[in-house]
DRENTILUM-584672 format. One record per residue: residue in three letters; x, y, z of N, C-alpha, C, O in turn. Coordinates in steps of 0.05 Angstrom, whole numbers, padded with zeros to 5 digits, always signed. Last residue first. Layout:
BEGIN
ALAXYZXYZXYZXYZ
...
// end
This chain:
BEGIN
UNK-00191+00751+00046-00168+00747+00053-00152+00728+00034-00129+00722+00040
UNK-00240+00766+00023-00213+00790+00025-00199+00781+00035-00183+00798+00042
UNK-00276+00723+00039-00266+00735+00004-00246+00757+00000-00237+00765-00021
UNK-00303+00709+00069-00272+00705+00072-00264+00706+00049-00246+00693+00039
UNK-00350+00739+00120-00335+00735+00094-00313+00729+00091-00297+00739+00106
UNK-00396+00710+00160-00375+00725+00150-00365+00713+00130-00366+00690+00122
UNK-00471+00723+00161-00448+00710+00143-00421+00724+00155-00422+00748+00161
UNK-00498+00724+00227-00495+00739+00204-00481+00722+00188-00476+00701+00201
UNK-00563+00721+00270-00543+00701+00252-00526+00720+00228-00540+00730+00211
UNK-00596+00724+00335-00589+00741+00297-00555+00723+00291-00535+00717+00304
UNK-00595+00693+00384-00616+00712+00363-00621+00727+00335-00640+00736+00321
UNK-00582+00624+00409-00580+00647+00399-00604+00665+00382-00624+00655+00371
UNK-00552+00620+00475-00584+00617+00466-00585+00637+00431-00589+00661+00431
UNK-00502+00577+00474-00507+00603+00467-00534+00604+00454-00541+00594+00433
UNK-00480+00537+00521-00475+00545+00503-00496+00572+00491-00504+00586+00509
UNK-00437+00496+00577-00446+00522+00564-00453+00532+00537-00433+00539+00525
UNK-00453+00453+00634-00446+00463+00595-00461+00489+00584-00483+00498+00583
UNK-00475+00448+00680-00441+00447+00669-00439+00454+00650-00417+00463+00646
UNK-00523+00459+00672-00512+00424+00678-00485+00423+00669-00474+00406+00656
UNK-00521+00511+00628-00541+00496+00652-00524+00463+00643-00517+00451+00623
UNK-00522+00572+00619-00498+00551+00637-00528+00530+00641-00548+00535+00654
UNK-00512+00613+00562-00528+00609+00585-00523+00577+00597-00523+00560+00581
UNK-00506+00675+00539-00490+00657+00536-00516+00639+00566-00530+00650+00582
UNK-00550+00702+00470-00537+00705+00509-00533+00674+00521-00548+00655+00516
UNK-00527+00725+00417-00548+00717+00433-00534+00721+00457-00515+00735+00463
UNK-00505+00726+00352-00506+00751+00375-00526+00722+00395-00536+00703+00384
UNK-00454+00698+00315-00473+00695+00329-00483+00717+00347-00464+00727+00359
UNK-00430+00695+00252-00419+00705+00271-00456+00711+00288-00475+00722+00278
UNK-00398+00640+00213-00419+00662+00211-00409+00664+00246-00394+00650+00260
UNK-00379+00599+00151-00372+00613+00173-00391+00631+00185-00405+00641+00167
UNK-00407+00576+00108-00378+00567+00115-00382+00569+00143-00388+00550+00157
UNK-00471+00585+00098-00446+00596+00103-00430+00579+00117-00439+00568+00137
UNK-00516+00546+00095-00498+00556+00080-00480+00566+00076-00467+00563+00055
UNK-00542+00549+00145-00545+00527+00131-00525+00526+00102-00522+00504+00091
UNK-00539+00595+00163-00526+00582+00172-00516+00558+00166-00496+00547+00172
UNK-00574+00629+00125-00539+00632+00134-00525+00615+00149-00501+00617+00150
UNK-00623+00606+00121-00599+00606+00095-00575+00623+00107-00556+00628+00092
UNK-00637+00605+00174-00626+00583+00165-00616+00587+00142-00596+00573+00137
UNK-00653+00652+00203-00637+00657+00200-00618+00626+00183-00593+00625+00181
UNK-00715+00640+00208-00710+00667+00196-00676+00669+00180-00671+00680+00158
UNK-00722+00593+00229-00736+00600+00201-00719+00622+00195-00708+00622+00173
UNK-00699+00593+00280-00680+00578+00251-00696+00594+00227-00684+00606+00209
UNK-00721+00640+00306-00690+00641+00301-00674+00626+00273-00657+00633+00257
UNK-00765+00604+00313-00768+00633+00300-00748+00641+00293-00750+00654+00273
UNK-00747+00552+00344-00756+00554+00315-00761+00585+00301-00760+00586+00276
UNK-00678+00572+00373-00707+00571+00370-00726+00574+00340-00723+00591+00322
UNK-00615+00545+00376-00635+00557+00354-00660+00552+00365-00666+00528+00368
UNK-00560+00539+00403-00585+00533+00403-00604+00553+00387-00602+00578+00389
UNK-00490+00528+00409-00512+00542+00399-00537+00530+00399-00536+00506+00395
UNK-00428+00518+00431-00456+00504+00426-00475+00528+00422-00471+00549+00435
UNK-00362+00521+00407-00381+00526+00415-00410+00514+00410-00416+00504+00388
UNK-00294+00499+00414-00319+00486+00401-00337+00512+00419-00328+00521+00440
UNK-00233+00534+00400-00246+00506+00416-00278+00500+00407-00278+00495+00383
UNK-00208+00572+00385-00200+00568+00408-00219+00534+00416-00214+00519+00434
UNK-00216+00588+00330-00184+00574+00334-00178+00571+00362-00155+00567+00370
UNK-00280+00555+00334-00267+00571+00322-00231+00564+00336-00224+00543+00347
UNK-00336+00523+00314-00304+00517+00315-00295+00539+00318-00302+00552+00298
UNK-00403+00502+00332-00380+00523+00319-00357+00509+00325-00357+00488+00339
UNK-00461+00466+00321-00438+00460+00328-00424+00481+00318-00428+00485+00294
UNK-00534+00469+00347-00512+00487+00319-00489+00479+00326-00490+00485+00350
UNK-00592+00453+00346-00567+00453+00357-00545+00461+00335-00544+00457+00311
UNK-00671+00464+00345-00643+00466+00332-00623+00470+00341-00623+00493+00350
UNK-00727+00457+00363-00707+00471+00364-00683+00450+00345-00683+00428+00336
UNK-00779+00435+00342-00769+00452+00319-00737+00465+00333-00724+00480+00318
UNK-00778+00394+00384-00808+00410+00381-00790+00432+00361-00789+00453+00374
UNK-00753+00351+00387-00740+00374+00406-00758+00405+00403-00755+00428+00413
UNK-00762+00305+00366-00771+00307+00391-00757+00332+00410-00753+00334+00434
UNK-00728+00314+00314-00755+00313+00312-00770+00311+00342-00794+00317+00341
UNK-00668+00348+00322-00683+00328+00324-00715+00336+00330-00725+00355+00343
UNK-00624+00378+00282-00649+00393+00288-00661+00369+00297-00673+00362+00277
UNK-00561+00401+00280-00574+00381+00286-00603+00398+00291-00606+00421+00300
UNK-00501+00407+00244-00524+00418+00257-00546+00393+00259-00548+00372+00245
UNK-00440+00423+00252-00455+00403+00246-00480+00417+00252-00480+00439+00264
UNK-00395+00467+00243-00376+00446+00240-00411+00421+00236-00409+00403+00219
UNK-00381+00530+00222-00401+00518+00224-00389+00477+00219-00379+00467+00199
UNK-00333+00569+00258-00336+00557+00231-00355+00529+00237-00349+00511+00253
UNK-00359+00632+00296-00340+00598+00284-00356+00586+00258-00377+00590+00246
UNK-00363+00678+00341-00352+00672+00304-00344+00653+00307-00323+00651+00320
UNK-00407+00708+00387-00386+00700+00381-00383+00697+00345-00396+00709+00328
UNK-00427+00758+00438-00426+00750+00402-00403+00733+00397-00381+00741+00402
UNK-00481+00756+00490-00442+00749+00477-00450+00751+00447-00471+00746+00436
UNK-00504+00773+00552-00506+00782+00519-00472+00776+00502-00450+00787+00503
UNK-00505+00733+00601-00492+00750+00589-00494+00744+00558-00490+00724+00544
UNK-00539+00682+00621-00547+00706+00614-00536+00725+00613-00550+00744+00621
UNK-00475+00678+00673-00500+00658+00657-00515+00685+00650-00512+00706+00663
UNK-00410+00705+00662-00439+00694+00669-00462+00688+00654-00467+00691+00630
UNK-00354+00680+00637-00371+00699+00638-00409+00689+00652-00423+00670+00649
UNK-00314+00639+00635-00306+00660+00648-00329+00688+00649-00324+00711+00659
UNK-00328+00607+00579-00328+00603+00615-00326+00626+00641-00337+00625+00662
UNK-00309+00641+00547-00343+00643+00549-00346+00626+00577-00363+00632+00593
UNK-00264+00644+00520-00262+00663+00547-00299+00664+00549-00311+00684+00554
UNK-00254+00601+00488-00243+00601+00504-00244+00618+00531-00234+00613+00553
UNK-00274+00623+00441-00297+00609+00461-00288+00607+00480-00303+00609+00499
UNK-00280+00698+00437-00269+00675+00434-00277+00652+00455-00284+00656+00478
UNK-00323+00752+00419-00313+00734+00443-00305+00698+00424-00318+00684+00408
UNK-00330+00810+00388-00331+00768+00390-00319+00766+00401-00297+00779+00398
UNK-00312+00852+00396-00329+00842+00418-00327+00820+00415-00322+00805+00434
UNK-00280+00874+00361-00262+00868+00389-00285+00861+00404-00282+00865+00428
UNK-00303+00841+00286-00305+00873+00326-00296+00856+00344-00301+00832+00346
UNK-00267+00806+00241-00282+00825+00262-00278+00840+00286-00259+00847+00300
UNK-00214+00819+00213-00233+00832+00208-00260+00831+00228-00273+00852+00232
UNK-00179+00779+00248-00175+00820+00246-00196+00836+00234-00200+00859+00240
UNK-00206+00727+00242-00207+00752+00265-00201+00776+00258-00217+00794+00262
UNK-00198+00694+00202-00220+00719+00200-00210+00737+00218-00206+00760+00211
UNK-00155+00669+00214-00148+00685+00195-00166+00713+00193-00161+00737+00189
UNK-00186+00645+00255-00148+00655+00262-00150+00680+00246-00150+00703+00254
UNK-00211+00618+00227-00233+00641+00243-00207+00661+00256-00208+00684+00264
UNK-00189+00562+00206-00203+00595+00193-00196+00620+00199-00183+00638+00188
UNK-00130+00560+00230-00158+00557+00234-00165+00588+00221-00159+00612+00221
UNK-00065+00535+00222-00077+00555+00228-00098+00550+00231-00098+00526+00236
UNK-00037+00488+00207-00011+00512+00206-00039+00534+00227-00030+00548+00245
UNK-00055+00442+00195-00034+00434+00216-00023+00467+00228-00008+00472+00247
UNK-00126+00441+00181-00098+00453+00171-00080+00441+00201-00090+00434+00223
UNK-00168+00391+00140-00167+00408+00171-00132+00421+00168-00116+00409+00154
UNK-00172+00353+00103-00201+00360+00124-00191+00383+00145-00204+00390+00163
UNK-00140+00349+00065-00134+00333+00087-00162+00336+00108-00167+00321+00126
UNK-00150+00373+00026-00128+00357+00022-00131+00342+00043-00124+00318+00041
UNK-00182+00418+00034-00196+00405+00013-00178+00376+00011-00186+00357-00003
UNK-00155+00443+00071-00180+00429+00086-00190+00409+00057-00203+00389+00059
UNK-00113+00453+00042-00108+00438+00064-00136+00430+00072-00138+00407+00081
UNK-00133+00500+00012-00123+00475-00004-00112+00448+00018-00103+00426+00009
UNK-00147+00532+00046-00168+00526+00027-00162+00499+00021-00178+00479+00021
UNK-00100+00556+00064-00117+00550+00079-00142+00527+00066-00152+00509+00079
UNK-00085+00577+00009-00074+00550+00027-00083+00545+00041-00080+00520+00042
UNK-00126+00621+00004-00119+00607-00010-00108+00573+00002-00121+00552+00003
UNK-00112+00647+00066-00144+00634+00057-00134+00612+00039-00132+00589+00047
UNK-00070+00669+00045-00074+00659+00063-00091+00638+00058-00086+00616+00049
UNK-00057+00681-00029-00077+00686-00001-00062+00673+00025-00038+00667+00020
UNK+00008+00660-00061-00021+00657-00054-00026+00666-00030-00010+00664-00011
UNK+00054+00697-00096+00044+00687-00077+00018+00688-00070+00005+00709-00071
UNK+00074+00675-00162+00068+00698-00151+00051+00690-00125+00033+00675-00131
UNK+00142+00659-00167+00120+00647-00162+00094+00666-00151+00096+00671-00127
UNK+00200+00658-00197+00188+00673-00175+00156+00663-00177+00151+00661-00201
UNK+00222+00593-00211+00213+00611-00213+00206+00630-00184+00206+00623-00161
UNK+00259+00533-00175+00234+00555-00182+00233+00576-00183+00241+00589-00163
UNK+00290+00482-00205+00303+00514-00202+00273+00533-00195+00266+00548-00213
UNK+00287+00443-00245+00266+00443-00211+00275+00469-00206+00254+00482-00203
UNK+00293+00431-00310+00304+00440-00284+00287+00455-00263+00275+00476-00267
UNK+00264+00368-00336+00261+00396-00332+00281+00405-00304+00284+00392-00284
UNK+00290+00320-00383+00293+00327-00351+00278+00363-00348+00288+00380-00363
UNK+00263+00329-00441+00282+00331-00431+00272+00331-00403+00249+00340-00398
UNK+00216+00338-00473+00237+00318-00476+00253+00322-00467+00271+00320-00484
UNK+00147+00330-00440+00173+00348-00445+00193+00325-00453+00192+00302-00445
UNK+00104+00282-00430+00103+00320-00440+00121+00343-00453+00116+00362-00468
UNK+00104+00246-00407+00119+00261-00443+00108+00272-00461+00103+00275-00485
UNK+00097+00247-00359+00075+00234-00381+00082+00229-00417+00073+00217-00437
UNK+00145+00259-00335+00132+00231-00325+00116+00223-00351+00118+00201-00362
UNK+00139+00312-00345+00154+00292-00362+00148+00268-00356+00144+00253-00375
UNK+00088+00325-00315+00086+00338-00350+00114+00316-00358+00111+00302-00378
UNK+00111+00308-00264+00086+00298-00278+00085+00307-00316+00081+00293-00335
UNK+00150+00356-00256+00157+00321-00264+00134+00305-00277+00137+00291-00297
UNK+00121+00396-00262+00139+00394-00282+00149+00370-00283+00158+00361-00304
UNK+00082+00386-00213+00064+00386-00238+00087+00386-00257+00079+00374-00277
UNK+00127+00386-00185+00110+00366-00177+00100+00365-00209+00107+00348-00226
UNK+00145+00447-00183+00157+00418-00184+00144+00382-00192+00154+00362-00202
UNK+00100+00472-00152+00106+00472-00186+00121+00455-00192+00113+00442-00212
UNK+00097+00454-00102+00076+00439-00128+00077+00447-00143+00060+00441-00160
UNK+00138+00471-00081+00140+00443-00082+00109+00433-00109+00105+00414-00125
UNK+00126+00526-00090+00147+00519-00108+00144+00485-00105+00148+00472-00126
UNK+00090+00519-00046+00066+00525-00076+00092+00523-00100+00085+00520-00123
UNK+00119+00514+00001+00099+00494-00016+00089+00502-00050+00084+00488-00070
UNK+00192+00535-00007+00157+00546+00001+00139+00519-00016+00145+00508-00038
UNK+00231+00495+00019+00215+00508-00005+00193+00507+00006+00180+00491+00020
UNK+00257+00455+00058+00259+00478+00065+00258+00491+00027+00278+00495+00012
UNK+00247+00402+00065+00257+00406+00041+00267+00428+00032+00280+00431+00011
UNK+00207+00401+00100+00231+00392+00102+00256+00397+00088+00279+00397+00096
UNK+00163+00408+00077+00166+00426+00090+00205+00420+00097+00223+00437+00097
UNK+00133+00358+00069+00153+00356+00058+00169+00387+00057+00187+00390+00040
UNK+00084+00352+00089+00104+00326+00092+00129+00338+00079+00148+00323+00081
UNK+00041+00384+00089+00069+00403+00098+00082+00376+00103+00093+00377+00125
UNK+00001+00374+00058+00006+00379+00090+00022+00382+00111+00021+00384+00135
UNK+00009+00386+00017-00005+00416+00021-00011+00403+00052-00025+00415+00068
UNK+00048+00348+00001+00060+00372+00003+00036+00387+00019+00045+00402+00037
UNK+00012+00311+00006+00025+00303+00023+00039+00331+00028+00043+00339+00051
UNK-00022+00319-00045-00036+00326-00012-00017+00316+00003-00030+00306+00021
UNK+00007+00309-00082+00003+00335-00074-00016+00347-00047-00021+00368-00035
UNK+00021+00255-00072+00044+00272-00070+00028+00304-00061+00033+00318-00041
UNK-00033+00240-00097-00036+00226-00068-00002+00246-00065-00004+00252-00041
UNK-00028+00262-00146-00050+00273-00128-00040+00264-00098-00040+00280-00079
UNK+00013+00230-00171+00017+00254-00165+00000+00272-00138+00008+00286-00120
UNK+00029+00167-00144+00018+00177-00163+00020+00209-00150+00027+00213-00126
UNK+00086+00143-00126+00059+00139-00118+00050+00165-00139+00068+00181-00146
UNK+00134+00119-00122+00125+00108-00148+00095+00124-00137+00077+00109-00144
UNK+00186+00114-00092+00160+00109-00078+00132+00104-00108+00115+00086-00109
UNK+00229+00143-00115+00227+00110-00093+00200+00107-00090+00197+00085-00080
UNK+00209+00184-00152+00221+00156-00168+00226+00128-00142+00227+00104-00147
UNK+00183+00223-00109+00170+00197-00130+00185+00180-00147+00174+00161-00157
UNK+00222+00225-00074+00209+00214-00067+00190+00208-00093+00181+00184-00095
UNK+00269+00257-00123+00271+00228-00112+00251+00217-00098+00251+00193-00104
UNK+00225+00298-00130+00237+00271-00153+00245+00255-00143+00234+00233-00146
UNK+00224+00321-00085+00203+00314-00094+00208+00291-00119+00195+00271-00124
UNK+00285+00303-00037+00273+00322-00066+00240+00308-00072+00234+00285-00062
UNK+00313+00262-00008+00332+00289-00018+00309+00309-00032+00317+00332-00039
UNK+00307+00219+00045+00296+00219+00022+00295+00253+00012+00278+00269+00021
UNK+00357+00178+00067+00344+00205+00065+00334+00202+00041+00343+00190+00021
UNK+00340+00111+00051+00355+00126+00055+00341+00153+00050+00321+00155+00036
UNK+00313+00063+00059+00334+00062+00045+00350+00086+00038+00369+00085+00022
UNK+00272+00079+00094+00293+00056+00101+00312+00056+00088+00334+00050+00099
UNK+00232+00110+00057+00253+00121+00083+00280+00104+00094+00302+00113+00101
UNK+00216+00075+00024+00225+00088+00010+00243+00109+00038+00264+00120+00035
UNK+00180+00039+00059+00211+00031+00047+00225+00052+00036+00249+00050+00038
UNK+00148+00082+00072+00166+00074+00092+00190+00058+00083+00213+00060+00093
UNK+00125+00091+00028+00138+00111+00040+00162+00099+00062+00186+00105+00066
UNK+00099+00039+00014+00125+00042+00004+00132+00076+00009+00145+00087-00009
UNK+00060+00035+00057+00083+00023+00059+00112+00024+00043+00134+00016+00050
UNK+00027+00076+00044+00049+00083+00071+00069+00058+00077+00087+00058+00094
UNK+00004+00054+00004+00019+00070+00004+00037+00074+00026+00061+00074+00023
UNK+00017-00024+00000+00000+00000+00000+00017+00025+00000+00042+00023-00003
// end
C-alpha cells in the first residue's frame, strides 16, 4: 500500500527532493500533492506552492510531456492568499496543521466576538457574540423545531441553540455559510455552556 512504500522508500535512505520521493516510492501525483499541502515535505525547506510547481513539471515529463529532464530551479511564483492555502489543506486533508479559519478571519471582526475560550469565564445570561466555523447541525424531531448548531473557532468548540423563529428566519446563513458570527446570550445549565442564539450573520472570507 501506500504508507508502505513511504516507509521503504525512508529505510533506504534520506529521502533528498520531490523527484527522488516519486522515483522510490512510485505513488501517483495527487496522493504527493496532498502530502506537500500537509506540509510532509516542509523539510525540504521550499515554500509549498514551489514544491507543487515541481511536482506538476515532473508529472508533464513523467507523461511526455517534455523531452528533456526539466530543471526544478523555481521561478518567482506569484504568492497565494492565506485563505488560499488555507483552502487547499481542508480540501487535502479536512483540517490545517498551520492555522484555523476564524485565526485568519479575526482581524476583520469587532473586538467584541468573544473567543470560546473566554465564554467560561462569563456569566450565565450574558449578551455574547461570538464567530466559528459551522462544523454540524442538528435539528431532532422530539426537540419540538429547536435546533443545535456546532462552531469551531481557533480556540475550541461552541454550542448554539436555535429557536424555531430564530432557525426560520436565519437558516440560509447558517445552513450555507462556511462561517458566521452569532449575537445571543450565553447560558450555563448542567455544566455546559452554550449560546441561546438571536441574529445570525455571514462572514466573509473573500478579502483574505
Amino acid at each position: 500500500n501506500k504508507s508502505q512504500r513511504i516507509e521503504n522508500a525512508r529505510q533506504s535512505g534520506f529521502l533528498t527532493s520531490i523527484k527522488d520521493f516519486m522515483d522510490r516510492t512510485q505513488l501517483d501525483g495527487i496522493c504527493i500533492e496532498h502530502l506537500i499541502l500537509a506540509g510532509a515535505f516542509d523539510g525540504f525547506f521550499l515554500p509549498r506552492q514551489a514544491l507543487l510547481w515541481q511536482l506538476w513539471l515532473l508529472e508533464k515529463w513523467k507523461d511526455g510531456y517534455l523531452l528533456f529532464e526539466p530543471d526544478l530551479t523555481p521561478p518567482a511564483l506569484p504568492k497565494l492568499k492565506a485563505f488560499d492555502w488555507l483552502d487547499r489543506e481542508y480540501k487535502a486533508q479536512g483540517f490545517s496543521t498551520q492555522t484555523h479559519p476564524i485565526a485568519l478571519l479575526r482581524p476583520q471582526l469587532s473586538s467584541k466576538v468573544r473567543r470560546s475560550n473566554v465564554l467560561k469565564t462569563l456569566r450565565d445570561t450574558t449578551p455574547v457574540r461570538v464567530a466559528g466555523m459551522v462544523i454540524c447541525m442538528q435539528r431532532p424531531p422530539t426537540a419540538k423545531g429547536v435546533a443545535f448548531l456546532l462552531l469551531e473557532d481557533e480556540a475550541g468548540l461552541i454550542n448554539v441553540v436555535i429557536s424555531p423563529s430564530v432557525y426560520e428566519q436565519y437558516r440560509a446563513v447558517f445552513r450555507l455559510a462556511p462561517f458566521v458570527c452569532v449575537w445571543g446570550t450565553l447560558q450555563r445549565r448542567d455544566g455546559v455552556i452554550h449560546i441561546q442564539a438571536q441574529v445570525f450573520q455571514r462572514v466573509e472570507s473573500n478579502r483574505l
